[in-house]
C-alpha positions as CSV (number, residue, x, y, z in Angstrom):
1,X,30.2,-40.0,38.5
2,X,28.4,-37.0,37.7
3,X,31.3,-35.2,37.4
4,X,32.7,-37.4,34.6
5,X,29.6,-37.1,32.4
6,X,29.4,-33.1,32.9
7,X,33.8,-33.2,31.6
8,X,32.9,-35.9,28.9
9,X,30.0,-33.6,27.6
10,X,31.8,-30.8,27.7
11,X,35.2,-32.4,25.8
12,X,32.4,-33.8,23.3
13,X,30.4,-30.8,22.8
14,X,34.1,-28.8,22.3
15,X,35.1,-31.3,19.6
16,X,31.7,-30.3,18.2
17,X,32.4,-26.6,17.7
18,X,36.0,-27.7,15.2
19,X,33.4,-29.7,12.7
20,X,30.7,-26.5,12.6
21,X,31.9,-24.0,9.4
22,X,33.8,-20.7,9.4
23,X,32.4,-17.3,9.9
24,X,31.6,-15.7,6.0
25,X,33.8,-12.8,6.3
26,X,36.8,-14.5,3.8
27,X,34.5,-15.3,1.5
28,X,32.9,-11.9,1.3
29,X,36.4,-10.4,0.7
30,X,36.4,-12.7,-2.7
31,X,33.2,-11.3,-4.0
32,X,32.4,-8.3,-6.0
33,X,28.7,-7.4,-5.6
34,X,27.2,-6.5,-8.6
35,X,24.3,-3.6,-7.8
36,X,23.1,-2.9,-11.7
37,X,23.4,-4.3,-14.9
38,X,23.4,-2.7,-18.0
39,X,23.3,-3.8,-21.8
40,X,23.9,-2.0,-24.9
41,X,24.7,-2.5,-28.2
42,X,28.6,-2.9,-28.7
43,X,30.9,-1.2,-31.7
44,X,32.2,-4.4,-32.5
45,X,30.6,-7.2,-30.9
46,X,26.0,-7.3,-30.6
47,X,26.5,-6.9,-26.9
48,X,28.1,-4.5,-24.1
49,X,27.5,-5.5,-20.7
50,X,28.4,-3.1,-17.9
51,X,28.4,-4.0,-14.4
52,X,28.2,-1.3,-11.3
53,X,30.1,-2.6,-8.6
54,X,29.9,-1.6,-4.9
55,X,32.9,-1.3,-2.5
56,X,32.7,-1.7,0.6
57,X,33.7,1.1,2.6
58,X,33.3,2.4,6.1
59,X,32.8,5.7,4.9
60,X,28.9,6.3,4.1
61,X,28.4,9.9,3.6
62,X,26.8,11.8,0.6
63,X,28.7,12.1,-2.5
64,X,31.2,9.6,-1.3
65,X,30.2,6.2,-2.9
66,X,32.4,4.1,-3.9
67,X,32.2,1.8,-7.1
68,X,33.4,0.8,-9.9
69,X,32.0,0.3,-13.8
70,X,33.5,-2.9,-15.6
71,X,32.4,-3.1,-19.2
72,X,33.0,-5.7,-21.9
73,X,31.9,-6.9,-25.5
74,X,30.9,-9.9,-26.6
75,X,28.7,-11.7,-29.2
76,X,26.1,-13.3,-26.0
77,X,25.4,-11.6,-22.9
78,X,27.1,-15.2,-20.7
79,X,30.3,-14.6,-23.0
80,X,30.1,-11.1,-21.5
81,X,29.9,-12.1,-18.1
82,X,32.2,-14.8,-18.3
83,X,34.8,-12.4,-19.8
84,X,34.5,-9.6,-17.1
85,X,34.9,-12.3,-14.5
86,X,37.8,-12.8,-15.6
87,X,39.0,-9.6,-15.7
88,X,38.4,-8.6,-11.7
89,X,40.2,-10.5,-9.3
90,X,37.0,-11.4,-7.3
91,X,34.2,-13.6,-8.0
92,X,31.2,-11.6,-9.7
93,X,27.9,-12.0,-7.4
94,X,24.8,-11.0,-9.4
95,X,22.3,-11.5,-6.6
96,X,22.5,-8.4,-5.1
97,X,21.6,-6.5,-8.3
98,X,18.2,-4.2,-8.0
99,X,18.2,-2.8,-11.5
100,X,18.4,-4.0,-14.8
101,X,19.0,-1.3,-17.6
102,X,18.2,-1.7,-21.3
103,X,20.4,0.7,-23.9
104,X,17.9,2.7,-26.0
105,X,20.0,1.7,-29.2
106,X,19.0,-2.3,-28.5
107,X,15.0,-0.6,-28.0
108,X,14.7,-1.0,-32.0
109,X,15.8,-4.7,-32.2
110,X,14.1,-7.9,-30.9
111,X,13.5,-7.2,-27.3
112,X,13.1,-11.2,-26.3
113,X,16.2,-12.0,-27.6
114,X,17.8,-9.2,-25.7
115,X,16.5,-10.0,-22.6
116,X,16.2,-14.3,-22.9
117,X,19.7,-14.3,-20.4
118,X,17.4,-12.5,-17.8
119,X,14.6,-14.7,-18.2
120,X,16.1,-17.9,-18.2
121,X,19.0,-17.5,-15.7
122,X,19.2,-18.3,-12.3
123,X,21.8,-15.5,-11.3
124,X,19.4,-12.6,-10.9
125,X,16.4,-12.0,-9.1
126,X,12.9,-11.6,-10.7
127,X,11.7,-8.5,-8.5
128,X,14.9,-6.4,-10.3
129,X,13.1,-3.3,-11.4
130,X,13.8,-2.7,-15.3
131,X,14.5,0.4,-17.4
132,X,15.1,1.7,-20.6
133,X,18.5,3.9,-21.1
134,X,19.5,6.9,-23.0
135,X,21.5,7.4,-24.9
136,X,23.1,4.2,-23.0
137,X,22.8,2.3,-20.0
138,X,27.0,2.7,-19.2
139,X,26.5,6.2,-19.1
140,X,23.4,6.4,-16.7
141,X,25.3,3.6,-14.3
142,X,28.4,5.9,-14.4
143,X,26.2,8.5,-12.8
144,X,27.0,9.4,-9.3
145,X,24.6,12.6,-7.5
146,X,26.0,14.1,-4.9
147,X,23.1,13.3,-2.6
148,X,24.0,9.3,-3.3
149,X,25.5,7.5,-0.2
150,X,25.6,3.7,-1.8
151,X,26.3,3.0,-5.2
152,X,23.3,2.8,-7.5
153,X,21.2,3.7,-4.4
154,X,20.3,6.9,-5.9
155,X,19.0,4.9,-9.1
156,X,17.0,2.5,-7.0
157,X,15.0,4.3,-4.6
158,X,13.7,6.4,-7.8
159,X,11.7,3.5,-8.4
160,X,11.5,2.0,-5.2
161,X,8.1,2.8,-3.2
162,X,10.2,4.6,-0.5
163,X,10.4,7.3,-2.7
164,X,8.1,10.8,-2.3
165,X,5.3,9.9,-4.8
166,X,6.1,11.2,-8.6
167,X,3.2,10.8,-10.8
168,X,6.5,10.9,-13.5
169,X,8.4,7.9,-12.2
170,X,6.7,4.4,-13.6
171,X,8.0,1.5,-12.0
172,X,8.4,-1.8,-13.9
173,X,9.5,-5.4,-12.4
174,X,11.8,-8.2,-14.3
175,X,8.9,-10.6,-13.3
176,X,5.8,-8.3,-14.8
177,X,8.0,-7.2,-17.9
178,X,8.2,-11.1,-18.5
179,X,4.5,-11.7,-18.5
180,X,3.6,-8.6,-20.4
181,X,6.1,-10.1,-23.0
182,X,4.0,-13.7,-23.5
183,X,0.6,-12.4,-22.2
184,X,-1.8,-11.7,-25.2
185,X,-3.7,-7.8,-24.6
186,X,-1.4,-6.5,-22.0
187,X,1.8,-5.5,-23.9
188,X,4.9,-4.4,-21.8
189,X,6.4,-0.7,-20.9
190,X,9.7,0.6,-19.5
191,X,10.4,3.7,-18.0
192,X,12.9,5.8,-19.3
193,X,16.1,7.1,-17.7
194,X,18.1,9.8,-19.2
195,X,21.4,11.4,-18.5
196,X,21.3,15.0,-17.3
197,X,24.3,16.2,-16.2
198,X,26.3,14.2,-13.8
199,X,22.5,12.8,-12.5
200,X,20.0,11.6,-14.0
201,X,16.1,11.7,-14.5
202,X,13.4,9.6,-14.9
203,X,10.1,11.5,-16.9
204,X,9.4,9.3,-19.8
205,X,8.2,5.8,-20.4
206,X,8.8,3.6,-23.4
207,X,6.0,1.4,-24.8
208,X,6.9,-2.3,-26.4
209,X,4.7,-4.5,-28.6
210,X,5.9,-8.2,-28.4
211,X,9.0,-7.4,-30.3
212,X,10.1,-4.1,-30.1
213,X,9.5,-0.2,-29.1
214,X,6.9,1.6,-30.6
215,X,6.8,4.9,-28.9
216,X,7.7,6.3,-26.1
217,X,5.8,8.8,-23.9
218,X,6.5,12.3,-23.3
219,X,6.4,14.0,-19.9
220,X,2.9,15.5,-20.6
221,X,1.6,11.9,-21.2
222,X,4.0,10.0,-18.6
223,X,1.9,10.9,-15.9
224,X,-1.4,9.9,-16.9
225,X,0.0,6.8,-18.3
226,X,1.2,6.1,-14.6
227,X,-2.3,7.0,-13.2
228,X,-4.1,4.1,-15.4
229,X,-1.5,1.7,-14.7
230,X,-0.3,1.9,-11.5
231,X,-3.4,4.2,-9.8
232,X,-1.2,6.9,-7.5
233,X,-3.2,8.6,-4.3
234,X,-1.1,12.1,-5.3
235,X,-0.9,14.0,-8.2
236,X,-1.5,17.6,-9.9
237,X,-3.5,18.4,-12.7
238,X,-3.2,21.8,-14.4
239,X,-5.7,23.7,-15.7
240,X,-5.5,26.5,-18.4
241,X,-8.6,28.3,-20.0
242,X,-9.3,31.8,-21.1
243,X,-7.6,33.8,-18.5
244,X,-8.0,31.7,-15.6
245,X,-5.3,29.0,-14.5
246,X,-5.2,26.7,-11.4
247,X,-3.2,23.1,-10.4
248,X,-5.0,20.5,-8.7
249,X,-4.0,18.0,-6.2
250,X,-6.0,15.1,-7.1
251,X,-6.0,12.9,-3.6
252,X,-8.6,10.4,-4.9
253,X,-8.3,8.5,-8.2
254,X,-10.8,5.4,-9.0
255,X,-11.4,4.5,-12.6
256,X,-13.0,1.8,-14.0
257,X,-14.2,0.6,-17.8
258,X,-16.1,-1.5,-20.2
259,X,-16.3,-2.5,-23.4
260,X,-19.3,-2.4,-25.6
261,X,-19.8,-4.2,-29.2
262,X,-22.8,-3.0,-30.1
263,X,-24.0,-4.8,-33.3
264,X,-23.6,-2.5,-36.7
265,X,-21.8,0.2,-34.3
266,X,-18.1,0.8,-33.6
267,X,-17.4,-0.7,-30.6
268,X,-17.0,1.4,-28.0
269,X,-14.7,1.7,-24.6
270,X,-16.7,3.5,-22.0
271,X,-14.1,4.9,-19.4
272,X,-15.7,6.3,-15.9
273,X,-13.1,8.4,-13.9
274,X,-13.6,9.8,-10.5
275,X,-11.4,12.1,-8.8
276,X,-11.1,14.1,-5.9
277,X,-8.7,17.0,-4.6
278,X,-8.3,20.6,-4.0
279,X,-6.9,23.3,-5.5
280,X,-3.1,23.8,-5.0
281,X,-2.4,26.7,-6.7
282,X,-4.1,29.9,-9.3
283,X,-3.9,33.1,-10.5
284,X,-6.9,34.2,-8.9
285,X,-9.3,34.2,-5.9
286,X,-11.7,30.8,-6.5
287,X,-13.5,30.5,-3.2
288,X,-16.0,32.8,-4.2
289,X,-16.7,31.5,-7.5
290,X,-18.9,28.7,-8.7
291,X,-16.9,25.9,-8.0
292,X,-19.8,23.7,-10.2
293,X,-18.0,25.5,-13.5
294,X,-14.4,25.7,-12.3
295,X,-15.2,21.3,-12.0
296,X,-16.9,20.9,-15.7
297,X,-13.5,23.1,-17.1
298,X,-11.3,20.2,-15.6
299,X,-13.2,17.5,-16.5
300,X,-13.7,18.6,-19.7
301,X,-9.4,19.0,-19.9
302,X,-9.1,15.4,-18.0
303,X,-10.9,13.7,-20.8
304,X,-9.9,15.0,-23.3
305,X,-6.2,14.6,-22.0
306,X,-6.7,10.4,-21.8
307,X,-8.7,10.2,-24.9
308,X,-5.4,11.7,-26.5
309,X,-3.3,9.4,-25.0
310,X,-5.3,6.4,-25.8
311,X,-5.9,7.2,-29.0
312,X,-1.9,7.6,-29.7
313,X,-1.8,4.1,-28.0
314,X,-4.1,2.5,-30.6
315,X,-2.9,4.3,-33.3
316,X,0.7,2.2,-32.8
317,X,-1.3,-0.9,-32.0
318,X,-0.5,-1.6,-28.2
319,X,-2.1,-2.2,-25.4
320,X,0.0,-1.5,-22.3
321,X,-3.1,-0.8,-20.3
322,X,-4.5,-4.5,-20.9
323,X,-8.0,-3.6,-22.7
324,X,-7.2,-6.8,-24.6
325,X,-6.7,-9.0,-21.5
326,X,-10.1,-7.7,-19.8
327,X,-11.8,-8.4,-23.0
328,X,-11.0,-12.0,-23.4
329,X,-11.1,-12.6,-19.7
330,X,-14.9,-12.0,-20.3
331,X,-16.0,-13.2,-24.1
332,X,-14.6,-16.6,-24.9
333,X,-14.2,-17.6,-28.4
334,X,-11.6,-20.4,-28.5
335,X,-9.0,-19.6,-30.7
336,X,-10.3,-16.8,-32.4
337,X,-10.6,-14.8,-29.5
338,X,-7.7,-13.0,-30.3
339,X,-8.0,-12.2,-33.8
340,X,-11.5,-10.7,-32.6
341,X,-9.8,-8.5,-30.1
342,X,-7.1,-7.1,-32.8
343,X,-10.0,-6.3,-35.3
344,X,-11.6,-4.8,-32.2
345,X,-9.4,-2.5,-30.7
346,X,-8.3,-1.7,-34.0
347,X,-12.0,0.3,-34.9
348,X,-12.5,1.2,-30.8
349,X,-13.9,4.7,-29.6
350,X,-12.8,5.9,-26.8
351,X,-15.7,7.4,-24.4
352,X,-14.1,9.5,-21.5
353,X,-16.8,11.0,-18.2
354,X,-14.7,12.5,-15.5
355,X,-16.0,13.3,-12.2
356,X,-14.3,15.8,-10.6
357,X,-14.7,17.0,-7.0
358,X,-13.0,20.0,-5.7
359,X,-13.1,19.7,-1.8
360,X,-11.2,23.5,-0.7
361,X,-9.1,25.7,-2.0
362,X,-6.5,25.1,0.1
363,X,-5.9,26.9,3.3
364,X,-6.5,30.2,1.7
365,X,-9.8,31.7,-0.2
């Protein structure tokens, strides 16, 4: 008897197995996966989408990835999609894509509309990191280093946190680039990638107001920009005056700020910076010097370095940062909040103190 039930399990448990669903391997063979996206604007049409594809490939070495760059024009960004779909023999899978790249000729128009397929879609994923490309964004995915074992890859970790710390390279998310856009005082940014050869770098970042670019931020500026927004552990400071020049490694960077009204005054943004570090390099012997005067030339540099750059902020009336945000966070005026904050920010000084502490430096007097 028992013997029965054990054969008519095991018949029943067999005819089990033929209703359970195939391995995914044929449908994997009819997909392309899509690892970048890039718009610009087209010759003929308003859009051209380009799509990096990966393909698959037992052969994962340096220099040897293999893709492919499918491009097409088209009045919408689904018309684009829809068109290029048809023109692979495999279905396009967008949910594998890491990075979403924005041609620096569509920077001038209305960013929202350029971006409203992102937003609203379902195909992509909101922690795609964004950037802005030039001159294009075909040309920056047709890039290929020879250090780059998987398509884009090279691209990607550039922003990724896996990457060496760069004080240069400012990372920006499809999900925070969304808020920025409909968030009053915090307006959005995108870091710059640019062609250079047959690579590619990343040094410069692009700042929005609601609409469209307003400036975009030079190397010497980049890295501060990165320190208020995004708060690294490493970076270097440089330090020129007279005859004496040394770099810094700060290893320590707090900050925090406040803003004052006082009545019949300008209103003022008091910003307290504290850093810490040691010297990395100079042209001469500092251990022996008085490191209390070597500190006050730095901070003296720091501040006036972020006073520039805020300054240049306000002067194009944006507020990446998100002094604006803070503010209203803490004074509450219904609906003319807002209106406040413009006039505000609009007649701000900016108030600078760095402290600076140098712990060594370095291994060597």
């Amino acid at each position: 008897m028992r013997r029965r039930l054990g054969v008519l399990f095991g018949v029943l448990f067999v005819l089990l197995l033929f209703g359970l669903s195939g391995c995914g391997f044929k449908d994997i063979d009819k997909r392309f996966f899509v690892v970048a996206i890039g718009i610009d604007q087209g010759k003929e049409k308003q859009y051209k989408v380009s799509l990096k594809l990966a393909i698959p490939t037992h052969r994962i070495e340096p220099g040897h990835a293999a893709f492919q760059i499918i491009s097409q024009e088209a009045d919408t960004i689904s018309q684009a999609l829809e068109l290029l779909n048809s023109n692979v023999d495999k279905e396009l899978d967008l949910g594998h894509s890491k990075i979403f790249i924005i041609g620096r000729n569509l920077a001038n128009d209305e960013i929202l509309t350029t971006t409203d397929w992102i937003f609203r879609g379902s195909d992509v994923q909101r922690i795609e990191y964004m950037a802005l490309a030039n001159p294009s964004a075909e040309e920056i995915l047709e890039a290929s280093p020879r250090s780059e074992r998987v398509p884009a890859d090279s691209l990607i970790l550039s922003f990724g946190h896996e990457k060496i710390g760069s004080s240069l390279a400012v990372t920006e998310y499809l999900y925070d680039f969304y808020n920025r856009m409909f968030e009053l005082g915090k307006d959005p940014f995108l870091p710059v990638v640019s062609k250079k050869g047959k690579s590619f770098e990343v040094n410069q970042v692009a700042l929005f107001n609601k609409k469209e670019l307003k400036m975009v931020i030079q190397p010497g500026q980049t890295e501060l920009f990165s320190q208020l927004v995004r708060k690294p552990s490493n970076f270097v400071v440089s330090v020129k005056k007279d005859h004496l020049r040394y770099s810094l490694l700060i290893q320590s960077f707090t900050y925090r700020y406040q803003i004052q009204t006082p009545r019949q005054q300008p209103p003022i943004l008091q910003m307290d910076i504290k850093v810490r570090g040691r010297i990395q390099e100079a042209n001469q012997a500092l251990f022996d010097k008085n490191w209390g005067e070597i500190e006050r030339i730095a901070e003296k540099n720091i501040e006036n370095r972020y006073k520039n750059l805020l300054e240049s902020m306000q002067k194009h009336q944006i507020d990446p940062i998100g002094f604006g945000l803070h503010y209203m966070a803490r004074n509450h005026y219904g609906k003319k909040e807002w209106e406040l904050w413009q006039e505000i920010y609009s007649k701000m000084k900016f108030n600078i103190t760095v402290d600076l502490e140098i712990e060594s430096t370095g291994i060597i007097k």
